[in-house]
TIDRENDO-135470 format. One record per residue: residue number from 1; residue in three letters; x, y, z of N, C-alpha, C in turn. Coordinates in steps of 0.05 Angstrom, whole numbers, plus 5000, padded with zeros to 4 digits. Layout:
N
seq / type / nX / nY / nZ / caX / caY / caZ / cX / cY / cZ
NUM / ALA / X / Y / Z / X / Y / Z / X / Y / Z
...
***
This chain:
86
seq / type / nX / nY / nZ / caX / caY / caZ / cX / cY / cZ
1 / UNK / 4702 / 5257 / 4778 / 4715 / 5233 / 4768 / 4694 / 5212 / 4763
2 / UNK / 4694 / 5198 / 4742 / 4682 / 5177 / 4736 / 4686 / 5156 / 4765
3 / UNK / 4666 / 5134 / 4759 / 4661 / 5116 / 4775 / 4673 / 5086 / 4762
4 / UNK / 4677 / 5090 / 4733 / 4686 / 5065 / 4730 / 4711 / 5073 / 4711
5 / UNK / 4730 / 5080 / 4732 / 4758 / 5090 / 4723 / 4782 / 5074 / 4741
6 / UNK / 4781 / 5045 / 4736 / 4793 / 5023 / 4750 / 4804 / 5028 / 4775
7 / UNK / 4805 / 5054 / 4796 / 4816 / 5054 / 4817 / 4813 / 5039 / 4826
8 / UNK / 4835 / 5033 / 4846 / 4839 / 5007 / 4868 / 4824 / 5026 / 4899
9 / UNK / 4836 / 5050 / 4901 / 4838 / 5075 / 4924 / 4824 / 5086 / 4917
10 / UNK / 4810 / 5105 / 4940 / 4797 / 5128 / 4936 / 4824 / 5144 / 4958
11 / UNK / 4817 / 5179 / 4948 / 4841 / 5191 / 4945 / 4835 / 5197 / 4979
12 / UNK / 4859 / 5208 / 4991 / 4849 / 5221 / 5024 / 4839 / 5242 / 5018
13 / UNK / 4827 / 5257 / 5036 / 4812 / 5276 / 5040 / 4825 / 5301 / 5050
14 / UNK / 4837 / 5294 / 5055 / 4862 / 5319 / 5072 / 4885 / 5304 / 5070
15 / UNK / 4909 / 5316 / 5063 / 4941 / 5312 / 5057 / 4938 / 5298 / 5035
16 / UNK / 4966 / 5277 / 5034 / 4973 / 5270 / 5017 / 4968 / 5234 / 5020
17 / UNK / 4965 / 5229 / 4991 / 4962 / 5197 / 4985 / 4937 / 5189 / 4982
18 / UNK / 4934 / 5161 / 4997 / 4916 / 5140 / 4984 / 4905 / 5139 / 5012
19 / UNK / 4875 / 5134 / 5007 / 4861 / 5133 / 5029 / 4850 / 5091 / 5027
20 / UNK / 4833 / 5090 / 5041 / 4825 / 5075 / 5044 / 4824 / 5044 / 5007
21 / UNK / 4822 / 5024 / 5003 / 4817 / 5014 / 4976 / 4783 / 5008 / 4976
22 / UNK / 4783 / 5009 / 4949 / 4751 / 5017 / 4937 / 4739 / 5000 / 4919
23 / UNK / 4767 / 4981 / 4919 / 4755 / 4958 / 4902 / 4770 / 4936 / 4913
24 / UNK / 4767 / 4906 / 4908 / 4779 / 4886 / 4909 / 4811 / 4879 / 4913
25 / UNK / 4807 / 4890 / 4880 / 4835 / 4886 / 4876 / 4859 / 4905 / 4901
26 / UNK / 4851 / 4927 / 4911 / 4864 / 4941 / 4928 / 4869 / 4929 / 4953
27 / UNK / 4841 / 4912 / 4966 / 4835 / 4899 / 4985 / 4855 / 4878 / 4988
28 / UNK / 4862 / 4867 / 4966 / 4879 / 4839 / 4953 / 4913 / 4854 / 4957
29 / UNK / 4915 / 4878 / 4950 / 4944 / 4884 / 4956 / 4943 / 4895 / 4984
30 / UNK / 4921 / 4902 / 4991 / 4931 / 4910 / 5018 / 4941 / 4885 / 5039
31 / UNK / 4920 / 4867 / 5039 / 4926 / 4839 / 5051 / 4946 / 4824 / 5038
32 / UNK / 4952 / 4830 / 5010 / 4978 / 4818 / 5013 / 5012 / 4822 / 5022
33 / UNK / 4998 / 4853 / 5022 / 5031 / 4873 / 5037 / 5030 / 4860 / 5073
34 / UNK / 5005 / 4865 / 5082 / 5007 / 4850 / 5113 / 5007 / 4828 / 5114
35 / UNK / 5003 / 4804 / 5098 / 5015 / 4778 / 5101 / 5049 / 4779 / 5094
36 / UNK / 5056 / 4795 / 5077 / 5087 / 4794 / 5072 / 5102 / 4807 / 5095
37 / UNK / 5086 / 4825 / 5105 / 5099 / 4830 / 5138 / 5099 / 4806 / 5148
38 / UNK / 5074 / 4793 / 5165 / 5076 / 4774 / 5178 / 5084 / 4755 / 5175
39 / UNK / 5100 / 4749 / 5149 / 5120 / 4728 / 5143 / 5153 / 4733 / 5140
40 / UNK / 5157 / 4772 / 5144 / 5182 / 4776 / 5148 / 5182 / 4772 / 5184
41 / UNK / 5160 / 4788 / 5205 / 5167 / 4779 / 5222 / 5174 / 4743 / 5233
42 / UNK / 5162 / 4724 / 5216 / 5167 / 4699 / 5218 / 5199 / 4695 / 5210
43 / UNK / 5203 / 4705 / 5201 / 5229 / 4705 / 5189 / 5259 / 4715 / 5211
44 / UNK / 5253 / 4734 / 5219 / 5259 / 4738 / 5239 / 5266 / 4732 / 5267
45 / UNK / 5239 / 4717 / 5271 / 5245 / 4695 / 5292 / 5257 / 4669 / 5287
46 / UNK / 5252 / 4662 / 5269 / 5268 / 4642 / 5256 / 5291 / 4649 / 5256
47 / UNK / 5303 / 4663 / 5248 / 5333 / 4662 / 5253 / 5351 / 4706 / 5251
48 / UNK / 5355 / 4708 / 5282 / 5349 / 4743 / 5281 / 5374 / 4751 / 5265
49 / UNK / 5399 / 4738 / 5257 / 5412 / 4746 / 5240 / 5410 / 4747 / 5218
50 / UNK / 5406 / 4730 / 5202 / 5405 / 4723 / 5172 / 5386 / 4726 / 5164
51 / UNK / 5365 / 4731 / 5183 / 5335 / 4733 / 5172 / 5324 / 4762 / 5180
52 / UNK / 5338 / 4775 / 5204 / 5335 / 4806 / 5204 / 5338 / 4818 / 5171
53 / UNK / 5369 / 4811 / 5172 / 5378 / 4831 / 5144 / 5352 / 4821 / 5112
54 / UNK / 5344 / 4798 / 5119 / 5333 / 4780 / 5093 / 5305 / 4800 / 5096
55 / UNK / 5294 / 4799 / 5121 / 5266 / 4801 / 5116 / 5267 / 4835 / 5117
56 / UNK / 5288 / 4852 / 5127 / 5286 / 4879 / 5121 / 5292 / 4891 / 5086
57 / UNK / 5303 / 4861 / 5079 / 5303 / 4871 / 5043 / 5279 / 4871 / 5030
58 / UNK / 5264 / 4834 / 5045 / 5230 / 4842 / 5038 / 5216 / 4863 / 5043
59 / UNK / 5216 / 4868 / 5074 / 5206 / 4895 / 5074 / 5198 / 4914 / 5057
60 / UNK / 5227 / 4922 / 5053 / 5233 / 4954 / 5038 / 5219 / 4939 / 5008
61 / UNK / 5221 / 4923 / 4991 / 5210 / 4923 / 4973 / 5184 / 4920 / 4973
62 / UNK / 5175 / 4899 / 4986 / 5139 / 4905 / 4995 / 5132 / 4939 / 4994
63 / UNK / 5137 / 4950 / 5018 / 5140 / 4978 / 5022 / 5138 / 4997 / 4996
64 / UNK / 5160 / 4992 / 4980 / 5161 / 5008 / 4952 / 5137 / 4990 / 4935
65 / UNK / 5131 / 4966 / 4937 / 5109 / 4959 / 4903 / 5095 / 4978 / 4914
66 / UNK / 5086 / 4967 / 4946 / 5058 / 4977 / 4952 / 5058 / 5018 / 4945
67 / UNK / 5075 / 5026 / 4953 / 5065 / 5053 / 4951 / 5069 / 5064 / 4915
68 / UNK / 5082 / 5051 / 4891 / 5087 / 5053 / 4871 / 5052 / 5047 / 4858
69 / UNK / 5045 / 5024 / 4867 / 5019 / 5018 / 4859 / 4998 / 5031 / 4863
70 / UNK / 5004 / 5032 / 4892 / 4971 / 5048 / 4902 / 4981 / 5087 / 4897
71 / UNK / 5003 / 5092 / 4890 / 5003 / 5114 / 4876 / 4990 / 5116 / 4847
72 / UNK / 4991 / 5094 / 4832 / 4983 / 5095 / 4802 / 4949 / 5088 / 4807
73 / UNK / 4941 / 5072 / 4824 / 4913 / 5064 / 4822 / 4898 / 5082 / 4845
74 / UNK / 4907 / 5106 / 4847 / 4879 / 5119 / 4865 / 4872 / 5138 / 4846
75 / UNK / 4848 / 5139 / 4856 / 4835 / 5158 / 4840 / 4839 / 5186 / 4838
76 / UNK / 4849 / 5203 / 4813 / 4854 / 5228 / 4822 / 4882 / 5226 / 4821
77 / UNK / 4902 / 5210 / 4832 / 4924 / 5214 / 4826 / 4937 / 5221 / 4863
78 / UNK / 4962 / 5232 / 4869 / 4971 / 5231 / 4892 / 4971 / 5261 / 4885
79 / UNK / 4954 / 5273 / 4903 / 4966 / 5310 / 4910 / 4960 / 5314 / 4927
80 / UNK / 4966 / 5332 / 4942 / 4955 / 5346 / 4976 / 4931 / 5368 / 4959
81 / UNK / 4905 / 5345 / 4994 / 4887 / 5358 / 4983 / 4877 / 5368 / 5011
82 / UNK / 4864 / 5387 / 5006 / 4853 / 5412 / 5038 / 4830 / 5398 / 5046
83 / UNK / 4807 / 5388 / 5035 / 4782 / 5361 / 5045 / 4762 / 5388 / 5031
84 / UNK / 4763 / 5404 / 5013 / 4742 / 5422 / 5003 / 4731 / 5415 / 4978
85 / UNK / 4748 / 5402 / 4966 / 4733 / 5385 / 4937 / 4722 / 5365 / 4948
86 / UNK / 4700 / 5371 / 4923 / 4684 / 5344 / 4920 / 4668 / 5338 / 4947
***
């Protein structure tokens, strides 16, 4: 694989998905999926009814960009891999 093929991820090495981010921009969604946690748990304490159900809707959508994205921006693509390539 080329080196300047805009991945955000480099691929895992064994199983499936996204390993570690490899550029900025990855770095930038990863910290911004854990600040959107730590503002659903804020949410939460703030108020455990209305803000349970609120911040588990954030959640689940955080949850889905993030794995929609870092599926399209790793390198290689998402397959189960045995750690023998490359």
């Amino acid at each position: 694989m080329s080196e300047d093929d805009n991945a955000w991820f480099a691929p895992k090495r064994y199983g499936y998905g996204a390993g570690l981010p490899i550029a900025r921009e990855g770095w930038a969604l990863l910290s911004g999926y854990l600040l959107v946690l730590g503002l659903c748990a804020l949410l939460i304490e703030w108020d455990a009814a209305i803000g349970g159900a609120t911040a588990f809707a954030i959640f689940l959508a955080a949850t889905i960009a993030l794995i929609m994205i870092s599926a399209r921006k790793t390198r290689g693509g998402w397959r189960w891999r045995w750690g023998d390539e490359e």
